[in-house]
C-alpha positions in Angstrom: 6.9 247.7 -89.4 4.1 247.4 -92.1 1.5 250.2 -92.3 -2.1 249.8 -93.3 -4.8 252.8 -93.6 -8.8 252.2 -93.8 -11.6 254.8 -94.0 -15.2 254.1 -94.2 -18.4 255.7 -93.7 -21.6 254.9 -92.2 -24.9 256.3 -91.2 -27.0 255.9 -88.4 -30.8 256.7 -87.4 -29.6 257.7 -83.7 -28.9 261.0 -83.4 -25.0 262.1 -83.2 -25.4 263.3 -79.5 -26.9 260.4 -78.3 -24.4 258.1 -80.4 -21.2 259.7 -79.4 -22.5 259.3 -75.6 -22.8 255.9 -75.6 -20.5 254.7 -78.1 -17.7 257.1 -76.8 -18.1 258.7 -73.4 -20.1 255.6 -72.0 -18.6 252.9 -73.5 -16.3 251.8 -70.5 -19.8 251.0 -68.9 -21.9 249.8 -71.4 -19.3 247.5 -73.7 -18.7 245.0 -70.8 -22.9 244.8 -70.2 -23.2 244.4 -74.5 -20.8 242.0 -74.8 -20.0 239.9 -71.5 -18.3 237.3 -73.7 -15.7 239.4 -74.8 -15.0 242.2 -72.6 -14.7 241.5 -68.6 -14.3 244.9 -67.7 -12.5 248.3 -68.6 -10.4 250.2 -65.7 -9.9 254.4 -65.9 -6.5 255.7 -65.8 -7.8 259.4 -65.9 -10.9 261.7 -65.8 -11.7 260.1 -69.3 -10.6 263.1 -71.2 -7.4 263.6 -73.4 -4.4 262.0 -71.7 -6.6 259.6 -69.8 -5.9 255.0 -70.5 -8.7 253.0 -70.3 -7.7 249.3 -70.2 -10.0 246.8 -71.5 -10.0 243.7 -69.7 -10.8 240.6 -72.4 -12.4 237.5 -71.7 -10.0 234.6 -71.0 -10.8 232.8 -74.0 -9.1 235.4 -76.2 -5.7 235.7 -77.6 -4.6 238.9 -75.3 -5.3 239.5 -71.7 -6.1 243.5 -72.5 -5.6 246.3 -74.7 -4.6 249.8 -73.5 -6.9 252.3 -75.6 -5.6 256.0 -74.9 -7.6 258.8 -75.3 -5.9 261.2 -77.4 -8.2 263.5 -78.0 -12.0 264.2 -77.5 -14.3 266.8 -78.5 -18.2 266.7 -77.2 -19.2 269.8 -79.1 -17.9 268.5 -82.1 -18.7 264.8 -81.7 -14.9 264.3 -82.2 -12.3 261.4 -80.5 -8.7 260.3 -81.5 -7.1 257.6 -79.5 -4.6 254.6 -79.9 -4.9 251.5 -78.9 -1.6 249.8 -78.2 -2.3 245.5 -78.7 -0.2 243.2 -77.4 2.6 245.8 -76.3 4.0 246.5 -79.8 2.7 243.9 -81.5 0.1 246.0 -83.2 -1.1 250.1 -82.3 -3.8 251.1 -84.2 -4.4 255.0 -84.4 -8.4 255.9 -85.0 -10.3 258.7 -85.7 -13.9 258.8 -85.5 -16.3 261.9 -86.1 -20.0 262.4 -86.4 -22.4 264.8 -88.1 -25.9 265.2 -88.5 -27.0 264.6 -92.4 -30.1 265.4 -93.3 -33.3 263.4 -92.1 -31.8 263.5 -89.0 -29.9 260.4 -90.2 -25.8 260.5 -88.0 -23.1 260.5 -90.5 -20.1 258.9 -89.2 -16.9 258.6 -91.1 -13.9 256.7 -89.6 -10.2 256.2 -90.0 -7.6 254.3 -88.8 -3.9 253.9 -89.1 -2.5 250.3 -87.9 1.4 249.9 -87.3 2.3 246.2 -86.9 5.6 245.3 -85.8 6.5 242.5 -88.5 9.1 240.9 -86.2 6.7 240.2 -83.9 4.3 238.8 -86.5 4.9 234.7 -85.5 3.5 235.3 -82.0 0.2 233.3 -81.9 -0.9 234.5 -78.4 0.4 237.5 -76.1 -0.7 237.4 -72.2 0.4 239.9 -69.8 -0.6 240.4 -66.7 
């Protein structure tokens, strides 16, 4: 299983609140609406909180059907989420972390970082649908 780790930072004029809303707690509603091309829908296993699976129907033209994104953790009065997101069953989990914070200007600071575990076995499969 190879490992890779990324961390980057970014900043935003929106303010952290109003980001982690939409971007987090929303995005089950407002991803398939953005991007209709890519996303068909996304289902709730859960409340949405900690524990909870949201899976993320893709559109047919893509090279999986879904991807289960589980909510490890989520913190609204920090701006705070963990969650995993298993590809492909195996074939690729990618562990992300993504907090915000208000710099000054009112400008949303928003660093990011993610762990991916790919299963190199698995690494000649072109296309993975499961239904």
């Amino acid at each position: 299983m190879a490992v890779t780790t990324i961390s980057n930072e970014f900043s935003c004029p929106i303010p952290p609140a109003r980001l982690f809303k939409a971007a987090v707690l929303d995005a089950h509603n407002l991803l398939p609406k953005i991007v209709p091309d890519k996303i068909k829908s996304i289902e709730i296993q859960g409340d949405g909180g900690a524990g909870s699976i949201k899976q993320i129907n893709l559109a047919d033209d893509g090279p999986f059907d879904f991807i289960k994104h589980r909510i490890e953790e989520v913190d609204e009065q920090n701006f705070k989420c963990k969650f995993t997101l298993d590809i492909c069953f195996e074939l690729l989990k990618v562990q992300h972390w993504v907090t915000t914070a208000v710099l000054a200007g009112g400008v949303t600071d928003i660093p990011q970082h993610s762990i991916t575990h790919t299963n190199t076995t698995l690494c000649d499969v072109v296309s993975c649908s499961h239904s």
